[in-house]
Structures are given as C-alpha cells and as structure tokens.
C-alpha positions as CSV (number, residue, x, y, z in Angstrom):
1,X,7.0,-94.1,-118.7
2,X,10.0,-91.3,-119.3
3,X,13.0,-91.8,-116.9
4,X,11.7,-88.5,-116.0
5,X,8.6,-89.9,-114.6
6,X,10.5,-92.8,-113.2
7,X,12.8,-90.9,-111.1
8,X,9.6,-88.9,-109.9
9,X,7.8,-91.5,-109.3
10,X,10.5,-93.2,-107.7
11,X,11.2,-90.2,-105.4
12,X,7.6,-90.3,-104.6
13,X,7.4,-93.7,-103.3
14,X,10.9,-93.4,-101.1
15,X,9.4,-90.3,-99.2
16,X,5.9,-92.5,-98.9
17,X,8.2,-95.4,-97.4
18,X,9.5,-93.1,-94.9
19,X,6.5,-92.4,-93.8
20,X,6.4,-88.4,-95.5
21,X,4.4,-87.1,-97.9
22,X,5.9,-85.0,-100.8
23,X,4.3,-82.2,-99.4
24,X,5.8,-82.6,-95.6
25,X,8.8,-83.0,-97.3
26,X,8.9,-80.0,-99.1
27,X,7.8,-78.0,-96.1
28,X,10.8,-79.4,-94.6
29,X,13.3,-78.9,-96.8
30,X,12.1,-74.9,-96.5
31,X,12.2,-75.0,-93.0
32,X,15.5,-72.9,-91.3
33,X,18.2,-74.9,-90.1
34,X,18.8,-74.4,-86.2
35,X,17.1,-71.2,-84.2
36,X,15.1,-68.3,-86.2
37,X,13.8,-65.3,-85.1
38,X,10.5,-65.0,-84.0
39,X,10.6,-69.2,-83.6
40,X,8.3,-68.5,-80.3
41,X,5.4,-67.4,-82.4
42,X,5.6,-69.9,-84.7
43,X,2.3,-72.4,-83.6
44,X,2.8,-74.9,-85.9
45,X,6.5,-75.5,-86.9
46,X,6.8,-75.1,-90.1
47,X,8.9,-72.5,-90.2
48,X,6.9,-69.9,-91.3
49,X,5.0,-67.2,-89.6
50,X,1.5,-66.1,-90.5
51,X,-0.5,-63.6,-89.7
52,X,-2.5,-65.1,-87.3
53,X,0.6,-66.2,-85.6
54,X,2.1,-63.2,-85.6
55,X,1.8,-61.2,-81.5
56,X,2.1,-57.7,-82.8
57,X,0.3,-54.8,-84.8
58,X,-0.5,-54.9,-88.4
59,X,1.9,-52.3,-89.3
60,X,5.0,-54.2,-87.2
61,X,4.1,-57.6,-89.5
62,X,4.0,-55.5,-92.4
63,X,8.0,-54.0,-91.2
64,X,9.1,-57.8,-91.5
65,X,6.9,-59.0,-94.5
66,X,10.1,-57.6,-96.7
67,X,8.5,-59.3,-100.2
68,X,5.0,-58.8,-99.1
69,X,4.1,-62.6,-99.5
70,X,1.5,-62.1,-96.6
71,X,3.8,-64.5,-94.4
72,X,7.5,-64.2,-93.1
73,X,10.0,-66.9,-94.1
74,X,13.7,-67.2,-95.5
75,X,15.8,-64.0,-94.7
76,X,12.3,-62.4,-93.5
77,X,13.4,-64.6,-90.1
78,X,16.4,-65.6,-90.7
79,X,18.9,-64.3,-87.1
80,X,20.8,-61.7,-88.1
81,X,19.8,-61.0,-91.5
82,X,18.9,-57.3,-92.4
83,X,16.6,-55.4,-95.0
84,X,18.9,-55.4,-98.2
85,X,16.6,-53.3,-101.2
86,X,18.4,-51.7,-103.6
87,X,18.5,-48.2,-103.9
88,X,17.8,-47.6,-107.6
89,X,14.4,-49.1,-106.9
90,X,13.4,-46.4,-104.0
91,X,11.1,-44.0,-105.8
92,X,9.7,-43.4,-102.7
93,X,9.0,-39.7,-101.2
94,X,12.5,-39.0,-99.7
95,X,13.1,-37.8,-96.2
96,X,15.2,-38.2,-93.2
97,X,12.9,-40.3,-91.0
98,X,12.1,-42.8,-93.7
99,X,13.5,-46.1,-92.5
100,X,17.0,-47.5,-93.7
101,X,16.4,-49.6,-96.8
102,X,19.5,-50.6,-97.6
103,X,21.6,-51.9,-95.0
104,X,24.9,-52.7,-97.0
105,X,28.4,-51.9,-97.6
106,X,28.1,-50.0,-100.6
107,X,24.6,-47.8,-99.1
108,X,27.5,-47.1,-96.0
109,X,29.8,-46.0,-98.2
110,X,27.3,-43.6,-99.9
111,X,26.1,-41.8,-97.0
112,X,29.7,-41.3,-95.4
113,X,30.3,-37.9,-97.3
114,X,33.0,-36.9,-95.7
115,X,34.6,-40.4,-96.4
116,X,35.9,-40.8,-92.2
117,X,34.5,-44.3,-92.1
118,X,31.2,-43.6,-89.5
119,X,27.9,-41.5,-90.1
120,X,26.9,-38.3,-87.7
121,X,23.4,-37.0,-87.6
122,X,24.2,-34.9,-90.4
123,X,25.2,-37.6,-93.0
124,X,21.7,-39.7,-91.8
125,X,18.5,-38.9,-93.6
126,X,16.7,-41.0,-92.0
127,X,14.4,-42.0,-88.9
128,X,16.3,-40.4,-85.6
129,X,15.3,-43.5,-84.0
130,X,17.0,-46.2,-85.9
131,X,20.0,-44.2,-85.8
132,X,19.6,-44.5,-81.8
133,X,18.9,-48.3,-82.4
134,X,22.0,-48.8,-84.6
135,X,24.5,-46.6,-82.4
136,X,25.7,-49.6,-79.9
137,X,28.3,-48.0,-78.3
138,X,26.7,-44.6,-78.1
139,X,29.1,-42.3,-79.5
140,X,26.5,-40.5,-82.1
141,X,27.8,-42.1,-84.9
142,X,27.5,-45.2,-86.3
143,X,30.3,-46.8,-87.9
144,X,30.7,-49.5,-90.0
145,X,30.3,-52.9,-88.3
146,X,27.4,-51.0,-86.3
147,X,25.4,-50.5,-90.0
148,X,25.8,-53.9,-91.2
149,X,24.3,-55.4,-88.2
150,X,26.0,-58.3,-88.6
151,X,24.7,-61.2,-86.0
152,X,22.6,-58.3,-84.2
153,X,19.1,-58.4,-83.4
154,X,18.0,-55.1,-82.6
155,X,15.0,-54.6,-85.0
156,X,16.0,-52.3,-86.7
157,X,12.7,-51.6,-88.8
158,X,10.2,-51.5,-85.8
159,X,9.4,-47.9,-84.6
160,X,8.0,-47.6,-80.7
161,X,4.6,-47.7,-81.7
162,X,4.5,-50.6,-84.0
163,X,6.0,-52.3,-80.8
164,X,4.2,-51.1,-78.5
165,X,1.1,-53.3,-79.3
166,X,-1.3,-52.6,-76.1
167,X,-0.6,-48.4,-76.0
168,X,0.6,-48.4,-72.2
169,X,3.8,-46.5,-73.2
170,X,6.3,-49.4,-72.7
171,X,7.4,-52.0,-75.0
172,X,7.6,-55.2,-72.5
173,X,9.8,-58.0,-73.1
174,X,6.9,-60.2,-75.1
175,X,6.3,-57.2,-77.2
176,X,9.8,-57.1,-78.4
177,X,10.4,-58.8,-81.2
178,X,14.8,-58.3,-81.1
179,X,17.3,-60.1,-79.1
180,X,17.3,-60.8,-75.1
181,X,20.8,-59.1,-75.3
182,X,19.5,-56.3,-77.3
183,X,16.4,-55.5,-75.3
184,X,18.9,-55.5,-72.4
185,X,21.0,-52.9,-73.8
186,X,17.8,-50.7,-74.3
187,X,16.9,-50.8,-71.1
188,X,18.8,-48.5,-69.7
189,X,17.3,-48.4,-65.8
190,X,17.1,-52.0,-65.9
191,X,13.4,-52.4,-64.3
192,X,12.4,-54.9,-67.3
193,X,10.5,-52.7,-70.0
194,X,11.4,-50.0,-72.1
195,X,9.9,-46.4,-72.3
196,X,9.7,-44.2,-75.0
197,X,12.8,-42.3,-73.7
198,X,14.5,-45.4,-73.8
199,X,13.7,-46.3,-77.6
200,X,13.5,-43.2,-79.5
201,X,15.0,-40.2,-77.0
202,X,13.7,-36.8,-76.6
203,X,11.9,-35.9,-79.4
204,X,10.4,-32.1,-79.6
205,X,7.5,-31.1,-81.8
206,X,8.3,-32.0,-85.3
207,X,6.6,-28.9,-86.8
208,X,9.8,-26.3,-87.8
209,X,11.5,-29.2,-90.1
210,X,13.1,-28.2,-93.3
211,X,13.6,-31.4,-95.2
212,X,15.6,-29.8,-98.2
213,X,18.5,-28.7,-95.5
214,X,18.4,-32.3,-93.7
215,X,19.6,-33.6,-97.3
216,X,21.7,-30.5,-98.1
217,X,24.9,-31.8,-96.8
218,X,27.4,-28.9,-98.1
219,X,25.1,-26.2,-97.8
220,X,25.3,-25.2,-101.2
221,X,21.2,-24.2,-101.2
222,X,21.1,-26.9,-103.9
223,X,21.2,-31.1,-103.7
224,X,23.7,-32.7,-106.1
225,X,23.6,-36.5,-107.6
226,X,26.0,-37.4,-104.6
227,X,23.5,-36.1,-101.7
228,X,20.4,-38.0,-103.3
229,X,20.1,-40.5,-101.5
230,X,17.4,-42.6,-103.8
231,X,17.0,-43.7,-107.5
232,X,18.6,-41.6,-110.6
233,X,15.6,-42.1,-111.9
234,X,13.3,-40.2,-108.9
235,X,16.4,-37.6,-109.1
236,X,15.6,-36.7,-112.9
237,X,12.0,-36.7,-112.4
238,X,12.9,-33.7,-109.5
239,X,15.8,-32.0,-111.9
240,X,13.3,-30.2,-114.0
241,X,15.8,-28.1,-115.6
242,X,17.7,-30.9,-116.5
243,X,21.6,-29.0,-114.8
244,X,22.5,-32.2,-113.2
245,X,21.2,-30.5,-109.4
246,X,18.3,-30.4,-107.4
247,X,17.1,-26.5,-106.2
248,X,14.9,-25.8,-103.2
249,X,12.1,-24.6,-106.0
250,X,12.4,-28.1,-107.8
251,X,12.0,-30.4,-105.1
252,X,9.0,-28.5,-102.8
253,X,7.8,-28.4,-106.2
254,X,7.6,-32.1,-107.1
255,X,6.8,-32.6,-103.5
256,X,7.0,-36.3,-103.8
257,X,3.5,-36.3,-102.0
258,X,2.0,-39.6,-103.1
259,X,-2.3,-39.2,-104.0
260,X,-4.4,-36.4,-104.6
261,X,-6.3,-34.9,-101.2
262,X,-9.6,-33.6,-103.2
263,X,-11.1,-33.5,-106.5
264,X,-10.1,-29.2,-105.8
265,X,-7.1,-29.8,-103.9
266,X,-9.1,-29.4,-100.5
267,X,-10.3,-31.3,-98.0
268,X,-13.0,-30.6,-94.9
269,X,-13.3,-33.5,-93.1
270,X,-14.3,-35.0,-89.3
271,X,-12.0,-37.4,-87.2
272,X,-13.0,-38.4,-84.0
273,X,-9.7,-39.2,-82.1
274,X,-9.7,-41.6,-79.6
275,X,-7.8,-41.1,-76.8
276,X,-6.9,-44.3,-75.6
277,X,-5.9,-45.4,-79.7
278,X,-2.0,-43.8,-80.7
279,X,-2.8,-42.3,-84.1
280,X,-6.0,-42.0,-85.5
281,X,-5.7,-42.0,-89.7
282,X,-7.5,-38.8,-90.8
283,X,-7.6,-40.6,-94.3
284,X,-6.0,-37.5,-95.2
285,X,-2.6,-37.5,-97.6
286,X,-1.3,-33.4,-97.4
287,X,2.1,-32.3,-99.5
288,X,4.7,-30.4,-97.7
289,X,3.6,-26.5,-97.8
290,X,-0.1,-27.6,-97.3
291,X,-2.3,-25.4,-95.2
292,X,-4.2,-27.4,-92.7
293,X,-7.4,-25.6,-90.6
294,X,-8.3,-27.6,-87.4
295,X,-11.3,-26.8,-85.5
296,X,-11.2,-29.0,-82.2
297,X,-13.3,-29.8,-79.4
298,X,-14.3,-32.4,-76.7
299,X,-12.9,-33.5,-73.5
300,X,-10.8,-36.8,-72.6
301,X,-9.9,-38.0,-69.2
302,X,-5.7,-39.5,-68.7
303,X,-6.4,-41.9,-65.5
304,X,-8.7,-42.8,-63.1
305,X,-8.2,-39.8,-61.6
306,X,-11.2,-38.0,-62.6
307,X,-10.3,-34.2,-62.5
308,X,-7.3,-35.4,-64.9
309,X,-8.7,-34.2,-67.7
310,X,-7.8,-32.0,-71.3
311,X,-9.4,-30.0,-73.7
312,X,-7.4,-30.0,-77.3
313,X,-4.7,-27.1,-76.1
314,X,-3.9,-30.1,-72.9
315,X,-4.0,-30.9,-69.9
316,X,-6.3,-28.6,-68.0
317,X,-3.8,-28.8,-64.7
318,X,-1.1,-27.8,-67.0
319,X,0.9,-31.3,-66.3
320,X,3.4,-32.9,-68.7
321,X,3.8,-36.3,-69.3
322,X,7.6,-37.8,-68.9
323,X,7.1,-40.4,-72.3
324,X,4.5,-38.3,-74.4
325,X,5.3,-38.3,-77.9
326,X,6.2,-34.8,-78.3
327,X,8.4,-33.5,-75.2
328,X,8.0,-30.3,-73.5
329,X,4.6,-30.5,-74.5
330,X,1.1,-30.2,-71.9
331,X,-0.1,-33.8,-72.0
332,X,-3.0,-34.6,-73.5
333,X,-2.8,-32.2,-76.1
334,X,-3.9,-32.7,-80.1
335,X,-0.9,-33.9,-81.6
336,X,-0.4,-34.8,-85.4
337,X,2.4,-36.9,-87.5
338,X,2.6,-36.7,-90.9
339,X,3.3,-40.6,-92.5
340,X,6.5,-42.2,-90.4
341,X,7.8,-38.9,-89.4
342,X,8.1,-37.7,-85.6
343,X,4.7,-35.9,-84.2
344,X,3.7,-32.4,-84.3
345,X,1.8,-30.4,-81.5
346,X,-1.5,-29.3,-82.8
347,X,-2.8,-28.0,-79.6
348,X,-5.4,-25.2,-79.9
349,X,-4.0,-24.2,-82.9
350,X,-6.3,-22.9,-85.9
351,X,-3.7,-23.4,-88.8
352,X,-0.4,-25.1,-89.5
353,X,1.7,-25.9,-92.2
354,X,2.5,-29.4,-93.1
355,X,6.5,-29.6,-92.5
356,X,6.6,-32.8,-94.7
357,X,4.8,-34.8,-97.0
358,X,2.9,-37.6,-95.8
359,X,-0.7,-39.5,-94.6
360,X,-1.9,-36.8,-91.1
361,X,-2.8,-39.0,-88.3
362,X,-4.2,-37.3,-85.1
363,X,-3.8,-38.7,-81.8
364,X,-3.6,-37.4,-77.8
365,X,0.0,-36.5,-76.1
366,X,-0.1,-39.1,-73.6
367,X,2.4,-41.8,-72.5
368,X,0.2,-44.3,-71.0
369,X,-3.6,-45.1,-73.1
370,X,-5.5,-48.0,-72.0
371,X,-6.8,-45.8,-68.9
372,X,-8.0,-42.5,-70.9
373,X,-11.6,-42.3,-71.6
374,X,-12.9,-39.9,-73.8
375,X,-12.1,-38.4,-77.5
376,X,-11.7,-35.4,-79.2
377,X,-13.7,-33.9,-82.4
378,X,-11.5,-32.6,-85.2
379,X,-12.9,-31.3,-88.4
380,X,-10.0,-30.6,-90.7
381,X,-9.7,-28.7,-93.4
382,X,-7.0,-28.6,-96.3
383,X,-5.7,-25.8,-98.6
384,X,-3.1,-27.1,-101.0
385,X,0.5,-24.7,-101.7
C-alpha cells in the first residue's frame, strides 16, 4: 500500500475509533461555527437548510439560494454576510426595482455619482423597498456603513410578498426571516407584526414609470458608461451605434425583455385570478411599450361581510384598503406587476402600456386574502411595440 493510502486508511480508522464515520465527519467539519441564520429551521443539524425545511415561499428560498445548489449553506446563512455578485456578470434586464446584487465597497462607490459619500433616491436604481430596508437611520440616504450591512440582519433580498407567506397582509415575527433587532426597528407601532406600510411605504400605481430617466442621472437624454449600472458587455450589446452612449431609441429598442410572447408577437390568453392568491402568473413575458387588451369580469367577496364585494374597476362601496398594494386605489380592484417591479392598477381599464419589461402577474388590491372568496376572469391580449 502507498503512504497515500496509509495515511487514508489511517485517518479512516481514527475517525471509526472515535466513534464517527468519515461521512459525519465531513458533515461536521462543513457545519458553521457558533449561531447561523435561519438555525431555527434547520430540523436536523447539519447545518444546512433544505427545502423541506425551509418555513417560507418558493420564491423567498430561492432569494437566499445565492448559487442555486437547491440548499442554503456557507455565506448563504452565514450572520451577517450579504449577496456579493459581481457586476460584470449582470446581463440581466436593467431597472431600478431590480434587487441590489452587489453589496460592496467598490458597487457603493459606483452608484455615488456625485461622489458625497451616501446614495439619494436618485443615485438608486433599484427596488424602493430595499432602499427603505437599508436606510437605518432614516434620513433618505444610505451611506456607507448602512450598504455594507455589516453585522446587520435585515434581509435585504426578501420583498413583502415573498415574506408574507400566508397572504393576511402582515409579515409576523415567524415569517421573518431577519434579526429580532431588525424586525423591531420595522415595526414602527410596536403591536408585534409588520404591515405593508411598514416594509415597503406608500407605493402609488406603478403605471407612468420611465425607466430610461430613473438611470439618466445628468439628464443629458442619453446614459453614459458611468450611469450603466451592469456589465460592459450588456452596455455594448445596447450601444448599437457603437459612440460609447446609450440613447432613449437604443435602449427601448433592445428592450432587454427576456423570451418571445407568441410565435406573431401576440398573445390572447385567459387567467383566472384568485382573489385570496397575491399574484397570479399570466404566463405572459410583455417588453416595455407592449400594448396589453384586458377584458375582465367576475365578482369576489373581501370578508365575511357579504355585501363587501368588487367587480374588476373595485370595490362596489367605493372603500380603500389602508395596506393594498397600490395606494389611493378602490380595493379590490384588478391590479398588475410586471416581473419584481411595484403593481399597476388595471381596474376596468381596456388597454395599457407595459411601463417596464417583465413576466405580467394579475392579482386583487387587497391587504388581507385568506378571507376573499371569489375570482376574477381575465382574457388578455398582447400587441408587441
């Protein structure tokens, strides 16, 4: 036998005299050293979470499953690690709500334009939520220490609805998957849960967004290298002309609309949206400019209350409700969201534009779900730009 195999089989036999297998050992050794984040789910502790150990939606496992292993371990749970992808990878369709990918020193320095040392609303072009999240002392700018999120908790990449895994408008303590100290400063009125209001703010219907000025820092009606946010190479593929900027024609011409919607660049199909389920996918992927045809009908029913009902354009007593996802807007109503971006009020409305680019989800303006009864009928129709 090699020394090799000696020392192997060696190794082998000292574990088995300890009483551990090579293979408990190894799980071992991986195992994180003192407290990890979401410990409490972990059934069997081995320092990994599955799956079916996971106490949250798909989408929210997905949020934490940074290398898509199909499990969360290492950094994944690690306290007070964050997200760390490099920007030169992000091909991705660019927009301000898409979540922070980078949270480093160097993806700070880039956004901070004007070079003060904290980022406003107009350097972010990204999800207004996070920015909410990240904002600790509530100033409306988030400086450096705040970005880096150093020995913070707050998760960062969960949106409201990926927490909110039962659809009663409040994300409760044991769906939270952040800190005790963070879910604290959240909760603003103290009672013990967090509203939408709470977590994201007052958000109005999504529908008059113009994604080239969000990025357009210096208002110079074109996007230089500087104000790209993403890969050189995704900026080239948008510079058509090859002059080293972006124009408004150029980038609502590339789009950055992932998939084709029909064979004819049209699409007629029938969603039934479910009143007490948040979104409803529409299987439907539409490109910024897109002309969308809704034809709605049906009735649903908010509480237990049974003359609360609403017809597409809402609420047929007119009410609003306080943590809807579109504010200022008659609960009940049709509402749309285009990929991760805020909602849009759909209403009675025929015909809308697409703002953005993105997968069309459908779902019912209403804060609290698990008592609604009822659905609506939606046959939409697509026109490509």
């Amino acid at each position: 036998m090699c020394s090799r195999g000696k020392a192997m089989a060696f190794g082998t036999l000292a574990l088995m005299t300890l009483g551990l297998s090579p293979l408990v050992a190894t799980a071992e050794a991986q195992r994180p050293v003192g407290r990890y984040r979401f410990e409490e789910m972990d059934r069997n502790n081995d320092g990994v979470i599955t799956r079916d150990e996971w106490n949250g939606s798909a989408q929210s496992f997905n949020v934490h499953d940074w290398n898509r292993d199909g499990r969360l371990s290492g950094d994944e749970i690690r306290m007070g690690a964050q997200r760390n992808s490099n920007w030169e990878d992000a091909d991705h369709n660019p927009s301000w709500n898409e979540r922070n990918l980078s949270w480093t020193r160097s993806a700070f320095q880039s956004l901070d334009h004007n070079r003060d040392g904290r980022l406003t609303p107009n350097e972010w072009h990204y999800d207004l939520e996070t920015f909410r999240r990240v904002d600790r002392n509530r100033d409306n700018a988030i400086n450096l220490s705040e970005y880096l999120g150093e020995n913070q908790n707050d998760d960062r990449g969960d949106d409201f609805d990926d927490l909110d895994y039962n659809n009663d408008g409040w994300v409760s303590r044991a769906e939270w998957h952040g800190g005790a100290q963070e879910f604290n400063w959240l909760d603003r009125n103290r009672d013990g849960r967090l509203s939408r209001f709470e977590v994201v703010g007052s958000q109005p219907s999504f529908s008059t967004y113009d994604e080239f000025n969000g990025l357009d820092y210096d208002r110079s009606g074109t996007l230089s290298r500087a104000e790209w946010h993403w890969s050189n190479q995704s900026f080239v593929q948008r510079d058509t002309n090859r002059d080293g900027i972006i124009s408004r024609q150029e980038f609502e011409n590339s789009g950055g609309a992932p998939g084709e919607v029909g064979a004819l660049g049209q699409a007629n199909q029938s969603v039934t949206v479910n009143a007490q389920q948040r979104w409803t996918d529409t299987g439907i992927t539409v490109r910024a400019g897109d002309v969308l045809t809704f034809q709605s009908s049906g009735q649903i029913q908010m509480s237990d209350n049974a003359n609360d009902t609403a017809g597409p354009a809402g609420a047929f007593s007119r009410r609003t409700a306080p943590d809807a996802p579109v504010s200022g807007v008659i609960a009940g109503a049709l509402i749309a969201k285009f990929g991760e971006y805020p909602p849009v009020a759909i209403g009675d409305q025929r015909q809308i534009t697409a703002p953005v680019s993105g997968r069309l989800y459908l779902g019912v303006n209403d804060d609290h779900l698990p008592d609604n009864r009822g659905a609506f009928n939606v046959t939409i129709g697509v026109q490509r730009r």
